[in-house]
MIDOSE-1310 file (N, C-alpha, C; in nm, 2 decimals, decimal comma, always signed):
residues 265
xxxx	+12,17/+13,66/+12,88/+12,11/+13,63/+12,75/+12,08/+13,75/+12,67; +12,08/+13,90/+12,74/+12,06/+13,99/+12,71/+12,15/+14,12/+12,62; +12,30/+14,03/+12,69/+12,38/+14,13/+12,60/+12,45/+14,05/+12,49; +12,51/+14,15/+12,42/+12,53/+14,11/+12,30/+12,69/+14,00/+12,28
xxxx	+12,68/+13,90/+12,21/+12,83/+13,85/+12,22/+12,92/+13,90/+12,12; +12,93/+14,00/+12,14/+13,00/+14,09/+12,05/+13,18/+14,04/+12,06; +13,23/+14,02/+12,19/+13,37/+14,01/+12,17/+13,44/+13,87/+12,19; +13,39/+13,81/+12,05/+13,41/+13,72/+12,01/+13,55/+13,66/+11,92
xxxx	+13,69/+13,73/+11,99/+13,75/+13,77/+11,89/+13,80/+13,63/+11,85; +13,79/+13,53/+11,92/+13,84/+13,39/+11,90/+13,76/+13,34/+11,79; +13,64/+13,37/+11,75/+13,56/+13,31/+11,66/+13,62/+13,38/+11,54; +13,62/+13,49/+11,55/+13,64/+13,55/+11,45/+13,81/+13,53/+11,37
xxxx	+13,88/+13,52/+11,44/+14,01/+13,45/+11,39/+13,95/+13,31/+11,34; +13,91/+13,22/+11,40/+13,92/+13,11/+11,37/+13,83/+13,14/+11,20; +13,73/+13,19/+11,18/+13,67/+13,20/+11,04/+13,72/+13,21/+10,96; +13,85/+13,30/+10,99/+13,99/+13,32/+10,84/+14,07/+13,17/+10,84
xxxx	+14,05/+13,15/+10,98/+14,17/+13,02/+10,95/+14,06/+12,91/+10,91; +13,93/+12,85/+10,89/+13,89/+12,82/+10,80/+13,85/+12,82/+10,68; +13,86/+12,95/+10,64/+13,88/+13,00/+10,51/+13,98/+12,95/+10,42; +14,11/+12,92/+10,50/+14,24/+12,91/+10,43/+14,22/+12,76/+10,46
xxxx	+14,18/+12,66/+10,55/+14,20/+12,55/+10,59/+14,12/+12,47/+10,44; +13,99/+12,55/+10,38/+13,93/+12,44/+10,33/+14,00/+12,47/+10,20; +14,03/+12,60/+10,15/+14,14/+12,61/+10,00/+14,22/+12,56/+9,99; +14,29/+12,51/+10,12/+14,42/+12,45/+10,08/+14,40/+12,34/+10,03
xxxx	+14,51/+12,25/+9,96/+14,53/+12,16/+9,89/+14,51/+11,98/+9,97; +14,52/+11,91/+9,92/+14,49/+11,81/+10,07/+14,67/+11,74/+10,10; +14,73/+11,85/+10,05/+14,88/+11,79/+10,07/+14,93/+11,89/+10,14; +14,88/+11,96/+10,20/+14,88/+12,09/+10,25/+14,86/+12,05/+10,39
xxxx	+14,96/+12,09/+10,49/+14,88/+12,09/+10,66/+14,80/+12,18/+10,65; +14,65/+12,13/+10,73/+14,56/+12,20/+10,77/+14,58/+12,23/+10,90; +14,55/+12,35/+10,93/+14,56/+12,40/+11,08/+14,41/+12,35/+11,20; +14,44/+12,33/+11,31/+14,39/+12,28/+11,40/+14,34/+12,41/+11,47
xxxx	+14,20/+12,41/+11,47/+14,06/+12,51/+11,50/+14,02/+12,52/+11,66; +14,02/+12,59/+11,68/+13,96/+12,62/+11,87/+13,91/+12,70/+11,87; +13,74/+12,70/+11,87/+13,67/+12,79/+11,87/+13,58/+12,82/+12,04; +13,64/+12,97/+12,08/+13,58/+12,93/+12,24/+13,48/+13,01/+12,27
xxxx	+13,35/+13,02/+12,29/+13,22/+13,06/+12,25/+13,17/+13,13/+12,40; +13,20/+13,25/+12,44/+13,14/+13,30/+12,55/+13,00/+13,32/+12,56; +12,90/+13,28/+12,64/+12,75/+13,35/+12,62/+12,77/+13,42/+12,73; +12,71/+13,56/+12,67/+12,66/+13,70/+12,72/+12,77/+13,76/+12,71
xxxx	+12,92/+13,73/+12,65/+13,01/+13,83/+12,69/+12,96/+13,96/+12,61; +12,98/+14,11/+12,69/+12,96/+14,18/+12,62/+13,10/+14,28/+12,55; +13,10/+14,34/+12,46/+13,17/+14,43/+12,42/+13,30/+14,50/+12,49; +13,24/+14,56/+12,61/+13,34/+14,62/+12,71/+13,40/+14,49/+12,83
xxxx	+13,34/+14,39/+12,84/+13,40/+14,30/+12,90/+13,55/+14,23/+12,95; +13,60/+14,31/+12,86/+13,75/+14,24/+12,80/+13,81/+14,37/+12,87; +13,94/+14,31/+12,91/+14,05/+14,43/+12,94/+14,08/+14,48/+12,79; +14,15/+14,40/+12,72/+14,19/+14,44/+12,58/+14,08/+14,50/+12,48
xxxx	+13,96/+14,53/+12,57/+13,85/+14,59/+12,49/+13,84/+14,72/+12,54; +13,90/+14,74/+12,61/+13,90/+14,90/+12,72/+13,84/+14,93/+12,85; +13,78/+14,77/+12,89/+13,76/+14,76/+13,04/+13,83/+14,80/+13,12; +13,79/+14,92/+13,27/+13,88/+14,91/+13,32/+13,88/+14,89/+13,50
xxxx	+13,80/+14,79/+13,47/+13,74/+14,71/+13,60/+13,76/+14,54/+13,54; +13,72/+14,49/+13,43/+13,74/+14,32/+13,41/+13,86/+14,30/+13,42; +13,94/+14,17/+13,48/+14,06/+14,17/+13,44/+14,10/+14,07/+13,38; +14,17/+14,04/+13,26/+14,14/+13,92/+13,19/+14,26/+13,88/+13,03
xxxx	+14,36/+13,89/+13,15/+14,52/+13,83/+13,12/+14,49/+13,78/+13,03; +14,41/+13,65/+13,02/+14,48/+13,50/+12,91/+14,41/+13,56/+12,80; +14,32/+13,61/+12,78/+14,24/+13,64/+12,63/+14,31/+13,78/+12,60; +14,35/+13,89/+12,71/+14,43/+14,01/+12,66/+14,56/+13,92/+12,57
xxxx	+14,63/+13,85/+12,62/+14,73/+13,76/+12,57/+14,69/+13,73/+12,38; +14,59/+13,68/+12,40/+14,55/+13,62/+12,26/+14,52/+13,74/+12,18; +14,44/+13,85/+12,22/+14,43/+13,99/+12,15/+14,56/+14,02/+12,08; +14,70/+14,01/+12,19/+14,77/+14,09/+12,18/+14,89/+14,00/+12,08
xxxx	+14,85/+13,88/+12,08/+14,96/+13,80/+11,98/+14,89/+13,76/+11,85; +14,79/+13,77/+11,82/+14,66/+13,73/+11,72/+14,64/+13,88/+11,66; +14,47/+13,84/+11,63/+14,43/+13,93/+11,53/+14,32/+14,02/+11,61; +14,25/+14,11/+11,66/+14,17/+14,20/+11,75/+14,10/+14,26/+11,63
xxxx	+13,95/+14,24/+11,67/+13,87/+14,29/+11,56/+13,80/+14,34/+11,62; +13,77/+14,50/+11,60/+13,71/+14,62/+11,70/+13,59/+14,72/+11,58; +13,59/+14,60/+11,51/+13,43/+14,67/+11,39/+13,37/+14,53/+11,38; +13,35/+14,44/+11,48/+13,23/+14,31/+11,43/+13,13/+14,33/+11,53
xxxx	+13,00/+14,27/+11,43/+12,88/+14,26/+11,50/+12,87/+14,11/+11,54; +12,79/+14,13/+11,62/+12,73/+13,98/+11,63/+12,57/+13,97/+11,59; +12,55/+13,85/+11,51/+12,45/+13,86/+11,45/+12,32/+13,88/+11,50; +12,31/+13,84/+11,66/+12,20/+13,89/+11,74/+12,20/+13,89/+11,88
xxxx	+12,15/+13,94/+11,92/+12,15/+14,03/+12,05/+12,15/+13,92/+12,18; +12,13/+13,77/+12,14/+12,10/+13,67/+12,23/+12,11/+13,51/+12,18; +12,12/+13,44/+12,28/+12,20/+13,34/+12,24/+12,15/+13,22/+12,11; +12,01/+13,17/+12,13/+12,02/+13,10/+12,02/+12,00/+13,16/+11,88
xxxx	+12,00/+13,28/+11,83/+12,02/+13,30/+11,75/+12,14/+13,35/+11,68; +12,23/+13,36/+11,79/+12,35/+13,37/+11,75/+12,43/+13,25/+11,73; +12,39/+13,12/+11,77/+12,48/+13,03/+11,75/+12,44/+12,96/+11,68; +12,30/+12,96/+11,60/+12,28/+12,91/+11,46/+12,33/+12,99/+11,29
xxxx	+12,39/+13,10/+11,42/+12,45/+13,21/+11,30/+12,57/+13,15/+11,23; +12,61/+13,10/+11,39/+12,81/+13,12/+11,41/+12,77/+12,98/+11,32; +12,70/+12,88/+11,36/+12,72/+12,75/+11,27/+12,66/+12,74/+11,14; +12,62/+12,82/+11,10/+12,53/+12,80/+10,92/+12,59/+12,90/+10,87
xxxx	+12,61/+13,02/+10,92/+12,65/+13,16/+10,80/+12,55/+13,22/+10,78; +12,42/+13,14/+10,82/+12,31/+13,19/+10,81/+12,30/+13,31/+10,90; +12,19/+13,47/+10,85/+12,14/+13,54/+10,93/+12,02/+13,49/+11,01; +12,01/+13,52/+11,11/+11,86/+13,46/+11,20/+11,80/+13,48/+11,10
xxxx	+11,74/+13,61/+11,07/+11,61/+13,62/+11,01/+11,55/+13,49/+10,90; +11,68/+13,47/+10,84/+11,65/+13,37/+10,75/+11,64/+13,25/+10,78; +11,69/+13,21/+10,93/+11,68/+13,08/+11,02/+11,54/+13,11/+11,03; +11,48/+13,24/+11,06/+11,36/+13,23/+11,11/+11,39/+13,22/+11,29
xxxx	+11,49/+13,21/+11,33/+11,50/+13,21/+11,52/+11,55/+13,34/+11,57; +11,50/+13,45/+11,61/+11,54/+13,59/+11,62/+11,53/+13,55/+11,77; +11,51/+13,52/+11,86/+11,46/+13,54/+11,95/+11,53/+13,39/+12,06; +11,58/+13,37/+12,15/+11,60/+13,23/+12,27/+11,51/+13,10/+12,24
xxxx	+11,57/+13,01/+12,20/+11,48/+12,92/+12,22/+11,41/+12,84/+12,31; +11,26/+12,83/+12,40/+11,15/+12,90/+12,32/+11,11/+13,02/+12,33; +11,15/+13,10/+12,37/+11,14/+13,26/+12,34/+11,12/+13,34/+12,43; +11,07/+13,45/+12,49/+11,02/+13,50/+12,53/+10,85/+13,53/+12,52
xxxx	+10,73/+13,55/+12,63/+10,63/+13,58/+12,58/+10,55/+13,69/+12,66; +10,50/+13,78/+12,54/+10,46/+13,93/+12,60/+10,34/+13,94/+12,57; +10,22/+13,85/+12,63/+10,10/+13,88/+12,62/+9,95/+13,98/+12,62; +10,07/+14,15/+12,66/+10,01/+14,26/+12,68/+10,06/+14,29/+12,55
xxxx	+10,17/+14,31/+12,47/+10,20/+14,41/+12,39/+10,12/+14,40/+12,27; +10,13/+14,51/+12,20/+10,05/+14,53/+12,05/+10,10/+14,45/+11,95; +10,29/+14,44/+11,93/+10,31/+14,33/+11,89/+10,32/+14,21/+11,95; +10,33/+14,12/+11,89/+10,40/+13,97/+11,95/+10,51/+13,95/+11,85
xxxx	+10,60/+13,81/+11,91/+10,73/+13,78/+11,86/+10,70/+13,70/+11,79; +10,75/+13,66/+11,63/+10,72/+13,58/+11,60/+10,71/+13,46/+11,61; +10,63/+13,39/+11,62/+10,64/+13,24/+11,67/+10,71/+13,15/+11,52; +10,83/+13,15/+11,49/+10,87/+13,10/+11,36/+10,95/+12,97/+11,41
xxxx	+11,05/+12,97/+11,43/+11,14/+12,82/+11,40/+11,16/+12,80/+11,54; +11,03/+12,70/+11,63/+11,07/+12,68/+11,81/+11,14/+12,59/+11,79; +11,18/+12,47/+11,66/+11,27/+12,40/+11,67/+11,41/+12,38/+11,68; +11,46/+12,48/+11,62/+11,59/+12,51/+11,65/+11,65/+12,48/+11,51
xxxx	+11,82/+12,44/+11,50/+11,82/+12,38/+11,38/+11,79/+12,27/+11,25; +11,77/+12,24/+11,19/+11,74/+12,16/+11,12/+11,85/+12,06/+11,04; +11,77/+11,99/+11,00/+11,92/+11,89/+10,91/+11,94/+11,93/+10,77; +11,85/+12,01/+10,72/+11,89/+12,07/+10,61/+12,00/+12,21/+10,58
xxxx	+12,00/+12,20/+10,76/+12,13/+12,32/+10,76/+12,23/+12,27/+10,77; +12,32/+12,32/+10,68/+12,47/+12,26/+10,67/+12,56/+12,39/+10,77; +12,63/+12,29/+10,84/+12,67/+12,38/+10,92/+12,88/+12,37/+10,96; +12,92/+12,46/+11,00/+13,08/+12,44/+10,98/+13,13/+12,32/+10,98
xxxx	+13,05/+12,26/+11,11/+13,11/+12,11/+11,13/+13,11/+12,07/+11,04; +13,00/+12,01/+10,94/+12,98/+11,93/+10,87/+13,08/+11,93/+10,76; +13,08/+12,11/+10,71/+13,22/+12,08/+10,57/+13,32/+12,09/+10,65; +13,36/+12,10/+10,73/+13,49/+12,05/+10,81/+13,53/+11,94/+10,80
xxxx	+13,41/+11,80/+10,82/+13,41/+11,70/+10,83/+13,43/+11,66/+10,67; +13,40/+11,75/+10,62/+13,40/+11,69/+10,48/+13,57/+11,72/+10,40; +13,64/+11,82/+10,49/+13,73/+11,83/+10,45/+13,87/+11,78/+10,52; +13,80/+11,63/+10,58/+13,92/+11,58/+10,68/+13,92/+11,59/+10,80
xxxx	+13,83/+11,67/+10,92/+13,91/+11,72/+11,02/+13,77/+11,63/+11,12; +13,86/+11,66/+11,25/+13,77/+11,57/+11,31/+13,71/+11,68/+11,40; +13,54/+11,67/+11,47/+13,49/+11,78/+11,51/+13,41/+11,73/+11,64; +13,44/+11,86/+11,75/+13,36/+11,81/+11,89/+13,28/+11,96/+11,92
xxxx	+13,20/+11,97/+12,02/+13,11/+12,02/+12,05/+13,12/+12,07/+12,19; +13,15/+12,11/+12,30/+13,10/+12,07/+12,46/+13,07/+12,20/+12,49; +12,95/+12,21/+12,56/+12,91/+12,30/+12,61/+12,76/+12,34/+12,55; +12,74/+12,45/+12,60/+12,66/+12,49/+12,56/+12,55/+12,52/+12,43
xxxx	+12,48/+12,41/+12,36/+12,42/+12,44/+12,27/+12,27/+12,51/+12,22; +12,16/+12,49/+12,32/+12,07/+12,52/+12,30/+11,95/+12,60/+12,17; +12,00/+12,51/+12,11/+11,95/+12,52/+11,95/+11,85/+12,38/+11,90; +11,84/+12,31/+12,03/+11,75/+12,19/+12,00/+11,83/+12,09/+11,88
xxxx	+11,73/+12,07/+11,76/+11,79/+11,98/+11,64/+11,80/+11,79/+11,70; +11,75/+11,78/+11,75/+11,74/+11,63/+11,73/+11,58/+11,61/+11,74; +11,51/+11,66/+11,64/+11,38/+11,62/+11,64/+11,39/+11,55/+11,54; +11,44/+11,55/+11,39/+11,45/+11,51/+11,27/+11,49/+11,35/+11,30
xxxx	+11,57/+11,34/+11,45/+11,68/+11,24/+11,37/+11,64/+11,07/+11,54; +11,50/+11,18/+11,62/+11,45/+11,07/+11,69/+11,33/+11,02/+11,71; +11,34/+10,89/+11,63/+11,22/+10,85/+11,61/+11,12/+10,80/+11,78; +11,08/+10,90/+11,83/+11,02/+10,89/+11,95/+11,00/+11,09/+12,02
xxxx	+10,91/+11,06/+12,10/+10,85/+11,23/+12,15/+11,01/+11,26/+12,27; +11,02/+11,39/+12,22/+11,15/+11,42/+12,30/+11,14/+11,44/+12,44; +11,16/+11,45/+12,52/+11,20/+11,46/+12,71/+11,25/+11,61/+12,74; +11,25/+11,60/+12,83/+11,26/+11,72/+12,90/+11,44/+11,66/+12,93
xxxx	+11,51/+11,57/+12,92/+11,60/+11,54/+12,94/+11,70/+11,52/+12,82; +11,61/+11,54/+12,71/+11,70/+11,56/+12,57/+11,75/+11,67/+12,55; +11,66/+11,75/+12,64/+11,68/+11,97/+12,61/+11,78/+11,89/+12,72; +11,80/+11,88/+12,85/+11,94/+11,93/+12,95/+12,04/+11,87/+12,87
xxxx	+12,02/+11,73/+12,87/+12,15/+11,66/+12,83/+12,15/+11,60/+12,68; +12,15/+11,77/+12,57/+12,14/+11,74/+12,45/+12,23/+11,71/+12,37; +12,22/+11,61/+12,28/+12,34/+11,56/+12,15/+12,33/+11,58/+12,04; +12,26/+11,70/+12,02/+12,23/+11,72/+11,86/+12,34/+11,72/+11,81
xxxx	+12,45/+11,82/+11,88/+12,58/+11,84/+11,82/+12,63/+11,73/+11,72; +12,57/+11,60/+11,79/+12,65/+11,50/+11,75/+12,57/+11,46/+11,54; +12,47/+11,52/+11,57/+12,38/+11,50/+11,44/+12,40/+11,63/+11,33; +12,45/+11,71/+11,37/+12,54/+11,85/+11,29/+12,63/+11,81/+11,26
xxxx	+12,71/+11,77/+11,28/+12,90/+11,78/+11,22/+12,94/+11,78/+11,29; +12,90/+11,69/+11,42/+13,05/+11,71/+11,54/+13,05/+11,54/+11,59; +13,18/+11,53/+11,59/+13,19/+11,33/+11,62/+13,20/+11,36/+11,75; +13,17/+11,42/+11,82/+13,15/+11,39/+12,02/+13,14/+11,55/+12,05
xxxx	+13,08/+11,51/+12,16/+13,02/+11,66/+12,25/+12,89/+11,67/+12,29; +12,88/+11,71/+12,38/+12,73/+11,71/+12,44/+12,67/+11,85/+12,50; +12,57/+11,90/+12,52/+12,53/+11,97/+12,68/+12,48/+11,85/+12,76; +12,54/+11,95/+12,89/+12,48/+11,94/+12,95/+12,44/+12,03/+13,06
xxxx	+12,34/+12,09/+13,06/+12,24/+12,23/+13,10/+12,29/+12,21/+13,24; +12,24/+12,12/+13,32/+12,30/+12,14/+13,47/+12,40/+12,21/+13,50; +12,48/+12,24/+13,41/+12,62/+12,29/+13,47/+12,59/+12,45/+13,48; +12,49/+12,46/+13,43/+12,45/+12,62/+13,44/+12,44/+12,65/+13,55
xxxx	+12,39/+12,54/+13,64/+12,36/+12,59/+13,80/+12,45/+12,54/+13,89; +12,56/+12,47/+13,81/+12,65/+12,45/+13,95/+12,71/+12,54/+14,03; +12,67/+12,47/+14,19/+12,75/+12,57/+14,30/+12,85/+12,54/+14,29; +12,93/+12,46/+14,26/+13,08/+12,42/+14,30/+13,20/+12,50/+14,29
xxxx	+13,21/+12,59/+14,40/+13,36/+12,74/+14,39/+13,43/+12,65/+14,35; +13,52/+12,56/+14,33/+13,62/+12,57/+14,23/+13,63/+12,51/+14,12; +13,47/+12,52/+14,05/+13,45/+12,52/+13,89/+13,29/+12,54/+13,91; +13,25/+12,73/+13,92/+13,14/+12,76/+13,87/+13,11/+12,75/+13,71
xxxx	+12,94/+12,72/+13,71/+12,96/+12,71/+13,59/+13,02/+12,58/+13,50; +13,12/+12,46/+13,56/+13,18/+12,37/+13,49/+13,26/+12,43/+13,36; +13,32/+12,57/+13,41/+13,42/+12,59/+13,31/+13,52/+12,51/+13,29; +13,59/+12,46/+13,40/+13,70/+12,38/+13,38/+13,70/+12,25/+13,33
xxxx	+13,57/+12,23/+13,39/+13,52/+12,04/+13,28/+13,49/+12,08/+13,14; +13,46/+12,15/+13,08/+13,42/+12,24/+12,97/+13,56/+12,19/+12,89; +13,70/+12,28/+13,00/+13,80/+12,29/+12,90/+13,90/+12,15/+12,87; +13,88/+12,05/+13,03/+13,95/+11,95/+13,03/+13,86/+11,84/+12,94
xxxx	+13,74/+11,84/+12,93/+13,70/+11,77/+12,78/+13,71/+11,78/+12,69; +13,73/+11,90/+12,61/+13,81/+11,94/+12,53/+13,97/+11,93/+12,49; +14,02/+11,89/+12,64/+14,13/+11,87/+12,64/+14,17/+11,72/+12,57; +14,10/+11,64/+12,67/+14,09/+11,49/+12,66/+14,05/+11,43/+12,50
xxxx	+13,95/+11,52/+12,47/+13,91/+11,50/+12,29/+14,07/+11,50/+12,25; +14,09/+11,60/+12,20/+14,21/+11,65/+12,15/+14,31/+11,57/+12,17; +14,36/+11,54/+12,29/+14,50/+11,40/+12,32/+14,42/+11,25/+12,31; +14,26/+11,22/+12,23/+14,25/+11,09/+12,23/+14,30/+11,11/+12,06
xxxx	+14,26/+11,21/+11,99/+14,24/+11,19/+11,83/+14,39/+11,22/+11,78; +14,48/+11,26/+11,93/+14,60/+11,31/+11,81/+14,64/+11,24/+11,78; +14,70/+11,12/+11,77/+14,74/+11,00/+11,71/+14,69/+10,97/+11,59; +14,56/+11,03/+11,52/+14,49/+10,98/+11,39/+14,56/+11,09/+11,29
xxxx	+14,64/+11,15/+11,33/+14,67/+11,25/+11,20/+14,59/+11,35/+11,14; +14,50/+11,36/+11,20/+14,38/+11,50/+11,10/+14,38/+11,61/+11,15; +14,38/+11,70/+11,12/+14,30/+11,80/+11,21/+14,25/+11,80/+11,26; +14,19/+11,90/+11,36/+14,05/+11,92/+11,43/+13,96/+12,08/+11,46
xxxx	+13,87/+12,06/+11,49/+13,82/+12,19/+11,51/+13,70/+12,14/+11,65; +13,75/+12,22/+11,74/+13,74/+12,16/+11,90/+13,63/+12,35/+11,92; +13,51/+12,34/+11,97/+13,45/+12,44/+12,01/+13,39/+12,41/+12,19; +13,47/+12,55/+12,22/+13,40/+12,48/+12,42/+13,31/+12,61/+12,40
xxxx	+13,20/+12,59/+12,43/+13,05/+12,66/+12,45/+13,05/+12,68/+12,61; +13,08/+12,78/+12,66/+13,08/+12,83/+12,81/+12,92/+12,83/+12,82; +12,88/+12,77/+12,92/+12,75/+12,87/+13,00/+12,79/+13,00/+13,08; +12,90/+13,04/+13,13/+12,92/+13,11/+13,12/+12,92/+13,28/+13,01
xxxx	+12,95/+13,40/+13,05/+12,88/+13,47/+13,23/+12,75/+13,46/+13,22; +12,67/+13,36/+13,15/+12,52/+13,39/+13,17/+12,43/+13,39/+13,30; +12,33/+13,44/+13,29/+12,33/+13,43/+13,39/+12,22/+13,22/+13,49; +12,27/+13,19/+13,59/+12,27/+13,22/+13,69/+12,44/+13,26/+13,71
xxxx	+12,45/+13,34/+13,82/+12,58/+13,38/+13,84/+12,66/+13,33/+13,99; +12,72/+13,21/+13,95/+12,81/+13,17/+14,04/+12,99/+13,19/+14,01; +13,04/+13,18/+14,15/+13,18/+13,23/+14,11/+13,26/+13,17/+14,25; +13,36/+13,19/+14,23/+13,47/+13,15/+14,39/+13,47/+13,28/+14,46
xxxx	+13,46/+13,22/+14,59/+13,45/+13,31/+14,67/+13,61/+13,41/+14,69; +13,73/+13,33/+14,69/+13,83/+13,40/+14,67/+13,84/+13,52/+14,55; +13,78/+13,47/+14,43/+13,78/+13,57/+14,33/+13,72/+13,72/+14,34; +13,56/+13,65/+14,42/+13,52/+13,79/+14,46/+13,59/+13,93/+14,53
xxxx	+13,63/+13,81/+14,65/+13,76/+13,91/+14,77/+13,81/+14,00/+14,68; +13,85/+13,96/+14,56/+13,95/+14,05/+14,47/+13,89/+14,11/+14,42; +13,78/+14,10/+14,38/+13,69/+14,20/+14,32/+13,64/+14,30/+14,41; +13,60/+14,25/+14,52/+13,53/+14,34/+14,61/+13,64/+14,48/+14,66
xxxx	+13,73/+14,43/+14,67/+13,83/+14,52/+14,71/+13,86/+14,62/+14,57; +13,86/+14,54/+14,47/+13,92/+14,64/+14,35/+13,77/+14,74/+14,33; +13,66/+14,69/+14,33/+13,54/+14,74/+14,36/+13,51/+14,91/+14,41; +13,56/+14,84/+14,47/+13,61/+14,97/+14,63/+13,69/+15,06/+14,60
xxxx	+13,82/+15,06/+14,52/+13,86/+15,18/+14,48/+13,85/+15,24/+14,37; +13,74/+15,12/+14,27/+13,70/+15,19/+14,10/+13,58/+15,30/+14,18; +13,50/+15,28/+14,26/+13,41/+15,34/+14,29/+13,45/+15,52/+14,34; +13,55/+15,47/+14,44/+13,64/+15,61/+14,50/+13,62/+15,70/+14,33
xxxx	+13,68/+15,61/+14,22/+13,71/+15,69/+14,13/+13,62/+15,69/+14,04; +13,47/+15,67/+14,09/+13,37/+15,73/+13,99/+13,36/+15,65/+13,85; +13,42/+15,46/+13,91/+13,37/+15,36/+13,75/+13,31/+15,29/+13,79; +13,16/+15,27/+13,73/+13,09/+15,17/+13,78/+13,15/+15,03/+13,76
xxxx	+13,15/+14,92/+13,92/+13,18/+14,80/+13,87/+13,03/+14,69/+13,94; +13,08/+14,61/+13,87/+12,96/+14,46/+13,86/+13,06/+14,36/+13,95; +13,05/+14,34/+14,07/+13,16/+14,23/+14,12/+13,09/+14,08/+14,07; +13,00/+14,02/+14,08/+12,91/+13,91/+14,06/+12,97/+13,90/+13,93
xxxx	+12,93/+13,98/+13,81/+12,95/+13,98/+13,70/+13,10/+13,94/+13,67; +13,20/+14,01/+13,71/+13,36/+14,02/+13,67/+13,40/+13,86/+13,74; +13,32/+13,80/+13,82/+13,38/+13,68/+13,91/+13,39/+13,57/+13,82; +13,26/+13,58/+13,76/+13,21/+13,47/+13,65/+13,33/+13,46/+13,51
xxxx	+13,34/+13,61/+13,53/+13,40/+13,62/+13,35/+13,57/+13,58/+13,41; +13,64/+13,60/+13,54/+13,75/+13,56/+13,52/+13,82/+13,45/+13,57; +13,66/+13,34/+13,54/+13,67/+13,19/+13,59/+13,76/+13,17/+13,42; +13,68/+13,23/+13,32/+13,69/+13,22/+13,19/+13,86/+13,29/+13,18
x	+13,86/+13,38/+13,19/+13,98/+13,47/+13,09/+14,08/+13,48/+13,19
């Protein structure tokens, strides 16, 4: 939750191609959106970023046939404030959420954190989905959202089971998608994390709507590499060994860490 999601380079393509998607004309094909949302990846994480311990073929692929953007920020240093960025345009500060939602609390320090927006998003935020939706295209959600937002829209006191298995997505601008938080802690070696349910629902979206003719803009929200950190035990082997001779040569490596990230890439 701590590092930055700086290499984001999939998001960042996709923002040009909805740039062009909504100017264009409505006689115009609009291009079909895949936005794939890593939390905690950091900056050096990528091979195509100059890692030389991660190894991470399928997204080096996309760097190397796409567009590679090696001067973006991410709007902040941790996750819910960055993904009410990526969805409004909005800066946190001006969300008022700088900080995880509900936050961190430091009862010794001189300052405190601001206690501003524990709600998360609101319905007065207009967010990609929504003018997406307004410009024809059909929109899903899966994964990870943790931005709260279905206070406005339920008439009854929320559960502790609205935060795991939340649908706000669906009250933003997305016609299906859910979290669901559990998958943060799945043991299951051959889908830590529920990366692969992540991509085959997204898959399944995608081949129910293509018959309707529209576009789409499909976003898979990894819990992933956050942490808790689970991984296949075969992946490690490969790590542990490559481990072992980055070390001979004096590069620090994270095996736990690289297991997670090349469930993803």
């Amino acid at each position: 939750m701590k590092q930055p999601l700086i290499s984001l380079l999939l998001f960042y393509s996709c923002i040009s191609f909805m740039s062009s998607a909504i100017a264009q004309t409505e006689t115009s094909k609009q291009p079909n959106i895949l936005m794939i949302l890593v939390d905690d990846l950091g900056w050096r994480d990528l091979s195509s970023y100059g890692s030389d311990f991660y190894q991470t073929p399928n997204i080096d692929q996309l760097a190397n046939s796409g567009i590679k953007f090696s001067q973006a920020y991410s709007a902040a240093h941790i996750c819910s404030p960055t993904r009410m960025s990526i969805l409004t345009g909005q800066h946190p500060a001006r969300l008022h959420v700088t900080d995880w939602i509900l936050g961190w609390q430091y009862p010794n320090e001189k300052y405190s954190v601001p206690a501003w927006n524990l709600d998360g998003i609101k319905a007065k935020d207009l967010t990609v989905g929504e003018v997406l939706q307004d410009n024809g295209y059909k929109t899903a959600w899966f994964g990870k959202w943790h931005i709260k937002g279905l206070k406005e829209f339920v008439d009854r006191p929320l559960t502790k089971q609205d935060s795991e298995k939340n649908i706000a997505a669906q009250y933003h601008g997305f016609d299906a998608g859910h979290q669901d938080f559990s998958l943060n802690g799945v043991h299951n070696k051959q889908d830590p994390k529920g990366v692969h349910q992540l991509t085959n629902e997204a898959i399944d979206y995608i081949s129910q709507i293509s018959n309707q003719n529209k576009p789409w803009f499909v976003t898979i929200s990894h819990y992933s590499v956050h942490t808790k950190v689970h991984f296949n035990d075969d992946i490690k082997a490969l790590y542990d060994e490559r481990k072992n001779w980055l070390n001979r040569t004096k590069i620090i490596a994270n095996t736990p860490r690289c297991c997670i990230l090349s469930t993803i890439a």
